[in-house]
C-alpha positions in Angstrom: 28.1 21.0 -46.0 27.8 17.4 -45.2 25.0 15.3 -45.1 24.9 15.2 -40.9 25.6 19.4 -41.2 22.4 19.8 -43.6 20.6 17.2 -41.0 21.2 19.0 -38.2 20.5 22.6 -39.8 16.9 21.8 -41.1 16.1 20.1 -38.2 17.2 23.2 -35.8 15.4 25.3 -38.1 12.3 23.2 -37.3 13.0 22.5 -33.5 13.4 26.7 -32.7 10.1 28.2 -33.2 8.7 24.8 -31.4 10.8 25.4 -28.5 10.0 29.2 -28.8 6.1 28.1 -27.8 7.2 26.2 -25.6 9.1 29.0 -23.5 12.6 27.3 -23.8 15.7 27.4 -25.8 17.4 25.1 -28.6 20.8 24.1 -26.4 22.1 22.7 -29.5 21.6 19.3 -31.8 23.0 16.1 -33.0 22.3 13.6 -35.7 24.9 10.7 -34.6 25.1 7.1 -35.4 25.6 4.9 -32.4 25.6 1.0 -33.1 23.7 0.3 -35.6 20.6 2.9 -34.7 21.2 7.1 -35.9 19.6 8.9 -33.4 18.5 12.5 -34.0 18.7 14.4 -30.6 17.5 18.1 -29.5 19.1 19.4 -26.1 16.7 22.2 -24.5 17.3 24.1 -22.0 15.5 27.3 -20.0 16.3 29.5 -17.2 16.0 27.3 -13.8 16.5 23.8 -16.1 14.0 22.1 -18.2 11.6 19.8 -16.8 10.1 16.6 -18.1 7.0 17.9 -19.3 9.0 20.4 -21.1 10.8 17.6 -23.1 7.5 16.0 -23.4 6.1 18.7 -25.1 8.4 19.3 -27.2 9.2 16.1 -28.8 5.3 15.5 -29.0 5.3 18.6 -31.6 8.4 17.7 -32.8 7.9 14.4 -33.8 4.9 15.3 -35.8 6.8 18.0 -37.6 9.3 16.0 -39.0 6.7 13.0 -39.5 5.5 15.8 -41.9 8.8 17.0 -43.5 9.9 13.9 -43.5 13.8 14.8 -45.2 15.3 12.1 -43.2 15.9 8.6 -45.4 17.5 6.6 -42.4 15.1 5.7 -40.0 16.1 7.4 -36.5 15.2 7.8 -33.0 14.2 10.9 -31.7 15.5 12.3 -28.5 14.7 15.4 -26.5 16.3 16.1 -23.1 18.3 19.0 -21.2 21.8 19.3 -21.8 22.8 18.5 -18.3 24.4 20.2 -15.7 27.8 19.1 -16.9 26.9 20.2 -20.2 29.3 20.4 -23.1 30.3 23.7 -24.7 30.5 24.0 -28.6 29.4 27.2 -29.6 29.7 31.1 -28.9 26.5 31.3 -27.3 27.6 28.3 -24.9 31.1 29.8 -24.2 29.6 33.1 -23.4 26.9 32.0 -20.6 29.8 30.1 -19.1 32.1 32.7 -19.0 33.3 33.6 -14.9 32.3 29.4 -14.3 34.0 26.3 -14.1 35.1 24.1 -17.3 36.6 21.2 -17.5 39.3 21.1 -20.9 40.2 18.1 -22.9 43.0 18.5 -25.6 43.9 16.4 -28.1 47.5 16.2 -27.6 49.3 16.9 -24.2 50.0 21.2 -22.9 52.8 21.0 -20.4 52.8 17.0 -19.7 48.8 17.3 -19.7 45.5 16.5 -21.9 43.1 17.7 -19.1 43.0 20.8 -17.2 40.0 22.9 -15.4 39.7 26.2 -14.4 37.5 29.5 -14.7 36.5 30.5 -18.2 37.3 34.0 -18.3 37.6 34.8 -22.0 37.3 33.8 -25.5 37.6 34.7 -29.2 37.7 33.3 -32.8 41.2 31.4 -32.0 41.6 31.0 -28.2 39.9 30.4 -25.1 41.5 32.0 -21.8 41.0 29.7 -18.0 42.0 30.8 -14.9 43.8 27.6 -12.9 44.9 28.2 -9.6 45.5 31.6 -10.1 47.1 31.7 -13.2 46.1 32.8 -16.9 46.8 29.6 -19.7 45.4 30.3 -23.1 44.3 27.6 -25.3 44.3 27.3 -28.9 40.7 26.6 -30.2 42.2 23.7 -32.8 43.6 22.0 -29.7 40.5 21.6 -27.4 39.1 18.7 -28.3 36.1 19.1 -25.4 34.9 21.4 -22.7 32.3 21.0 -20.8 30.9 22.7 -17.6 32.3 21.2 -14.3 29.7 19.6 -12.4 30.7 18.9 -8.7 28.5 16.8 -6.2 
């Protein structure tokens, strides 16, 4: 496990029971370096959306927590926000709230003349996710997706 992977782990491990109190959810977390700054970041999220105050609270708690633990050399800037209504997908748990919605696919190398696509999600499992676009079945290879996210229309 790298050093980011045993980052992020501890620090979910702390950020769950908080947001537990708190009557939301740990989305998911980062630990990224942008610039010159690392910036540790926990996405939230709840049924109807987070608010402010719920970020508020959380971070508040959180902050003092890993004040305490302190098992971060680099100094870093915390972050706590919702994941966004055009959220990015990662994990099982993600994939399987979005199932019957709208993703948007990136891959890393063209599929039939294309890197992007969109469609419905309608299945998924260890190796392959399954979208619905314009009424057809295409099924993707996990190793070849290299985002999706929820489509987010205004």
């Amino acid at each position: 496990m790298s050093q980011k992977e045993q980052i992020e782990k501890q620090f979910e491990e702390l950020l769950t029971p908080v947001c537990e109190k708190h009557g939301v959810e740990v989305y998911d977390v980062e630990y990224v370096k942008e610039g010159s700054d690392y910036y540790l970041r926990a996405y939230i999220d709840k049924e109807g959306g987070v608010t402010i105050g719920d970020c508020e609270v959380v971070n508040r708690e959180l902050s003092d927590l890993m004040d305490e633990k302190d098992f971060i050399k680099d100094a870093y800037i915390l972050e706590v926000s919702s994941p966004g209504l055009g959220r990015t997908l990662k994990k099982d748990r993600h994939y399987e709230k979005a199932l019957g919605q709208e993703v948007e696919i990136k891959t890393f190398k063209p599929i039939d003349g294309s890197k992007e696509f969109a469609g419905i999600l309608k299945a998924f499992d260890d190796q392959t996710f399954t979208v619905v676009i314009d009424d057809t079945e295409k099924t993707f290879q996990r190793a070849d997706i290299a985002l999706m996210k929820l489509a987010f229309h205004l």
